[in-house]
N, C-alpha and C positions, 0 to 999 in steps of 0.2 A: 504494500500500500504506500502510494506517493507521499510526499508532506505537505502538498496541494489539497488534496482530497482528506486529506484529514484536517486541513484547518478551515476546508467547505463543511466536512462534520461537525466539527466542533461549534462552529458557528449556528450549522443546524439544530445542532442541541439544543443549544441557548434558545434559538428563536421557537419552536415547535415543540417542546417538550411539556410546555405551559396551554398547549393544543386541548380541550377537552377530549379525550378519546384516542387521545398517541398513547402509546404503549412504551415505544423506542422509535432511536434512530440509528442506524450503522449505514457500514459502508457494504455493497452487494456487488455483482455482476451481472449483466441482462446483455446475451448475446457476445460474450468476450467482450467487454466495456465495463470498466467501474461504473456503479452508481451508487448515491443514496435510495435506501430502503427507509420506508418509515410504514412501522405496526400500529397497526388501529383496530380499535375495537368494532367500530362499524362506519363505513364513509357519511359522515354526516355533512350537513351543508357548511356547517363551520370547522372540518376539515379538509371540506374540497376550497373554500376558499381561502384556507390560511396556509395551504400546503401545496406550491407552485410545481409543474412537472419540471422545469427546469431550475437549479440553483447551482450559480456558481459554475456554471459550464456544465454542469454532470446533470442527468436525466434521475429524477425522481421517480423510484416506485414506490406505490401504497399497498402494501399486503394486510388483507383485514384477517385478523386472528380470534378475534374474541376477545373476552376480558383473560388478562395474564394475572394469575395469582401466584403465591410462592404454596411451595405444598409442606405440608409440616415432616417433621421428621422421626422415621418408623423405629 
């Protein structure tokens, strides 16, 4: 991973983590291409609008997950 694309990450962080319904952000690949990946619980309108397909040069994907919880331990 560049150190371009990780200060488009880092950035991403900051700005979309405060998203209602983002889960994360990392860095993915789509078709041999870096990208930003960001998990969401459900696409809702307030994060199709706060969450641009392009930042920073790099192609945003939205992967909806569900809600992520931590699971206890057995």
């Amino acid at each position: 991973m560049g150190s371009i694309i990780k200060e488009a990450l880092s950035e991403a962080v900051e700005l979309w983590m405060d998203v209602e319904g983002v889960n994360g952000v990392a860095v993915s690949e789509k078709d041999g291409v870096e990208c930003l990946l960001v998990t969401v619980e459900t696409k809702t309108p307030e994060v199709l609008r706060s969450i641009p397909s392009m930042f920073k040069g790099y192609s945003v994907q939205i992967l909806v997950t569900g809600p992520i919880t931590a699971q206890e331990d057995k």
